[in-house]
C-alpha positions, 0 to 999 in steps of 0.5 A: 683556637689553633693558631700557632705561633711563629717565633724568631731566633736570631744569631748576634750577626743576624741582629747587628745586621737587622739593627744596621738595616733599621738605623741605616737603610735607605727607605722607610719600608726596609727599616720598618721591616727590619724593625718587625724582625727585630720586634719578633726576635723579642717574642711580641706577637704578630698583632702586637707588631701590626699595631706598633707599625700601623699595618696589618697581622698578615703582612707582619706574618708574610715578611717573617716567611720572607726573611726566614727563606731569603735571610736580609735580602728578602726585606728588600722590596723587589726591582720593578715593583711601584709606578713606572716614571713618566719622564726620563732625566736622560731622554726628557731632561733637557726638553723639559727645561727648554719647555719650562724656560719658554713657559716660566710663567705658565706652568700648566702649558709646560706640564702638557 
């Protein structure tokens, strides 16, 4: 149906360090990112890596964008991206075990 396939050539250091990223990066998602290059470079389709990772087609297809224009660094996920923290451990730290020492055995009272 005109649908063109998007194919992944890697060099043997873009898969060492593709495969570095899938044993060793610090989150879930970087990894599982690192996974759909590694799965793309094999010649699966994008549909083929949506259903091994449990997403959708589209978010296979926008990583492969990504990381053809920024290299390793684009599966990255951006600073500022998720829920901001609602407390500091800098600011709120200490104020926050002196609540919890005056309120052990009520904790409601220290979340408010």
């Amino acid at each position: 149906m005109g649908r063109r396939a998007k194919q992944l050539t890697l060099s043997k250091e873009q898969r060492r360090d593709l495969e570095l990223g899938y044993q060793e990066g610090k989150s879930h998602a970087y990894r599982q990112r690192c996974q759909m290059m590694l799965l793309k470079s094999e010649g699966r389709s994008s549909a083929d890596i949506a259903r091994i990772l449990g997403c959708c087609e589209v978010a296979v297809n926008g990583w492969l964008h990504r990381y053809a224009a920024e290299s390793l660094q684009g599966l990255a996920t951006k600073p500022g991206r998720g829920r901001k923290a609602i407390l500091d451990a800098v600011t709120d730290g200490a104020k926050l075990k002196e609540v919890v020492q005056a309120t052990r055995q009520r904790l409601s009272v220290a979340k408010a």
